[in-house]
C-alpha positions, 0 to 999 in steps of 0.5 A: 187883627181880631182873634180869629185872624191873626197876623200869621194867616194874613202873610200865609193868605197873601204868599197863597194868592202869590202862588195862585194860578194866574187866572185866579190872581186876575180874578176881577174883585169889582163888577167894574173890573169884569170884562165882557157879558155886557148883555147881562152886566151893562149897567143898566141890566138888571143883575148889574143893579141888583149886585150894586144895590146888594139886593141879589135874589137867587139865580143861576149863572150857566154857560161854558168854562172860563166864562165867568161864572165863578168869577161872578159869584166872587165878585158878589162875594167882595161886594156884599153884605151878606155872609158868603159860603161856597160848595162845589156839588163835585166834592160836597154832599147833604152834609155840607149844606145843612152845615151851611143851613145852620150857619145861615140860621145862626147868622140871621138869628144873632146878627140879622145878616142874610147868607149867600150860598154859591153852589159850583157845578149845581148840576152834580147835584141829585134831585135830593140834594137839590129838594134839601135846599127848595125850603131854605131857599123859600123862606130866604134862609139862603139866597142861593147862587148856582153855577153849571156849565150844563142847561139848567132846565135839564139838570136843576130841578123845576122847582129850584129853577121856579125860584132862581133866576137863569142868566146865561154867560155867553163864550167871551169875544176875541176882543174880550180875551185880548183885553185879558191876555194884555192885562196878564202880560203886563200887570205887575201887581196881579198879572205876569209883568214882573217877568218882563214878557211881550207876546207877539201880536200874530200869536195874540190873534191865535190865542184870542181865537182859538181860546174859543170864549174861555178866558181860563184857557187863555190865562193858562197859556200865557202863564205857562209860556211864561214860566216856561220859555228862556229869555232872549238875548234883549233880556225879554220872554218873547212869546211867539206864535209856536211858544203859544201854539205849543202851550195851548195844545192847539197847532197853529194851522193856516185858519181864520174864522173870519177870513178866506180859509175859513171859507174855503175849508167849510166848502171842502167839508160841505162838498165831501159830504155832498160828494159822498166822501166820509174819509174826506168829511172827516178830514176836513172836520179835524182841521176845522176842530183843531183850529178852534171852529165853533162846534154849533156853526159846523153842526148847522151846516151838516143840518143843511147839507143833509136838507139840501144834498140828501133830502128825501134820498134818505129823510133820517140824515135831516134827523140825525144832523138835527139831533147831533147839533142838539147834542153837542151844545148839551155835551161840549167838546171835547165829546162834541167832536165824536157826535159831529164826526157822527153826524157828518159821516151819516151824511157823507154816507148817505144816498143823496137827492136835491130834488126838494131844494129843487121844487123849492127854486122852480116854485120861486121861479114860477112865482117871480113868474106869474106873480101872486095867483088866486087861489082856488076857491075850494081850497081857501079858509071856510072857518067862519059863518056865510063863506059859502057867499063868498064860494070859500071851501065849496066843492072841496073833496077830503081826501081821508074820505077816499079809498088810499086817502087819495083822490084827485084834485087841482091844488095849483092855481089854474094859471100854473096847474100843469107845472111839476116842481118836485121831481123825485130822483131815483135813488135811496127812499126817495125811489119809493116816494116817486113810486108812490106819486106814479101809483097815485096817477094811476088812480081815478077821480073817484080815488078808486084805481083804473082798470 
């Protein structure tokens, strides 16, 4: 032991980690412990090599909780040469980064020894602390690592992000999060295994799903049933299905995201919104929330819902889906779940038409029908010298040259030019579409209205 840590921190570090929540203790030391994020730590993947070579540039780590981020920077932590400082953006502030500046400075000047500075939840950082780093991280100073659960190319400033590189952790797969829970259960050194525990394998499927990608939310379930459930007369903790449904917070309700419920619960949602009932779209929604569904697959459907059942009956329905899906991937649950019932409801509530889903079957129709027809000359590419050889774009009547920006013209090829595709319904703004459609009818070849 050196002066600076004796034997009494050592024993006081390691009853630390024994009493450290579980996911901290199974935190990986090596790259190769890491599970998951193949997609950025394969090892032929760039960060997997610049970690091994120890020649890590600045980056950031984005991507939800429990996803690894932290975990990755502990990880180049163990593994480099480099000094290491950490900060969280949510209790430090200017101070603590020159504090950590300094260090670096002296670091590199005495020792020549870079420093590595892992800023957790950059994002809480404003624009000014974040300028205070641009400089250090400029001249190598600091190799910055930042982590954020939110996109950094809306919250970390532009010039930051210029000199970073951005990998996105991605929600681990079922398959990753068994791996994890079976490594808690039975690790005796890092892990549960001490307390002799088995978990059920139907109740394993339930937490690898409904944990949703995020190891952290696993771990804690695990060590809280653990800890909190009797041993039965064999003289094992048996974590069961309702032992883990309760510690997760979540029911287990009849759900499978890959199976025939899954299916037939987002068939019901679809149909209430299609319906025009918001009490039973809302209904559904909470079940599929309450089991764990992917916010962004129920977001995409709303969008189509509102493109395929409401369309031109009110065009503002496409809009508001678009921008609640848009919305919840920058917020996250568990506000995602007020936009989505938002989105839903507007949908739900909305006057419906599927006339442009149907102009869209009767084209393709019309298509397998006739095949590729010519197009007419005049309506074809004239963008290029001597098309008028070739009868391209002759005879072409500009419409915003006409009274109303109309006039009437043959658009179709002549094979199917008497064909109607879109026919506008009676009912929202999609009355006042075919109102306008009539009206142009009512015009002459010239643009101006008959008489």
């Amino acid at each position: 032991m050196n002066g600076d840590f004796d034997l009494f921190d050592y024993m006081g570090e390691q009853q630390k980690r024994r009493e450290a929540p579980l996911a901290s203790r199974l935190r990986p030391k090596s790259l190769d412990e890491v599970v998951g994020q193949e997609h950025i730590l394969g090892r032929d993947k760039l960060l997997y090599r610049a970690i091994k070579a120890d020649k890590l540039g600045s980056v950031i780590f984005y991507g939800p909780p429990g996803t690894g981020k932290t975990t990755l920077a502990m990880v180049i932590a163990n593994t480099t040469k480099a000094d290491f400082h950490e900060l969280n953006a949510t209790t430090s502030g200017k101070k603590d980064m020159e504090e950590a500046v300094q260090r670096a400075k002296a670091a590199m000047a005495q020792y020549g020894r870079r420093t590595i500075l892992f800023i957790d939840e950059i994002h809480r950082f404003n624009k000014a602390q974040q300028d205070y780093l641009l400089p250090f991280v400029e001249d190598g100073t600091v190799i910055l690592i930042g982590a954020t659960t939110e996109n950094p190319y809306f919250e970390v400033n532009r010039a930051l992000l210029s000199r970073s590189r951005v990998f996105e952790l991605k929600p681990l797969s079922k398959e990753d999060i068994k791996k994890l829970i079976e490594r808690a259960v039975n690790d005796t050194e890092q892990g549960m295994g001490i307390y002799g525990a088995v978990i059920d394998e139907d109740a394993e499927d339930f937490l690898s799903d409904v944990a949703d990608g995020d190891a952290r939310a696993a771990l804690n379930a695990i060590e809280l049933g653990i800890l909190t459930t009797d041993k039965g007369p064999d003289g094992i903790i048996h974590l069961t299905l309702p032992v883990i449904s309760e510690c997760i917070q979540k029911r287990a309700i009849g759900y499978d995201r890959d199976g025939d419920n899954h299916y037939d619960i987002i068939s019901a949602f679809i149909k209430s919104m299609r319906g025009s009932d918001p009490d039973a779209a809302a209904y559904y929604l909470a079940r599929m929330l309450e089991a764990g569904e992917d916010i962004k697959f129920i977001a995409r459907r709303i969008m189509i819902c509102a493109s395929e059942d409401v369309g031109n009956g009110d065009p503002i329905a496409l809009c508001v889906a678009t921008a609640a899906s848009l919305a919840v991937e920058r917020v996250g649950m568990p506000e995602a779940a007020i936009i989505l019932s938002h989105a839903a409801n507007y949908v739900a509530c909305a006057p419906k038409s599927n006339a442009t889903h149907k102009a869209l079957l009767n084209a393709q129709e019309a298509l397998r029908e006739t095949g590729n027809l010519e197009i007419p000359g005049y309506l074809r590419d004239a963008h290029y010298q001597r098309h008028e050889e070739l009868g391209r774009g002759i005879g072409y009547k500009f419409p915003h040259s006409y009274p109303k920006h109309y006039v009437e013209q043959q658009y179709l090829p002549d094979g199917i030019k008497e064909r109607r595709f879109y026919e506008p319904s009676e009912n929202g703004y999609e009355k006042r579409i075919k109102a306008y459609l009539e009206g142009l009818k009512e015009m002459g070849n010239d643009g101006s209205e008959q008489s």
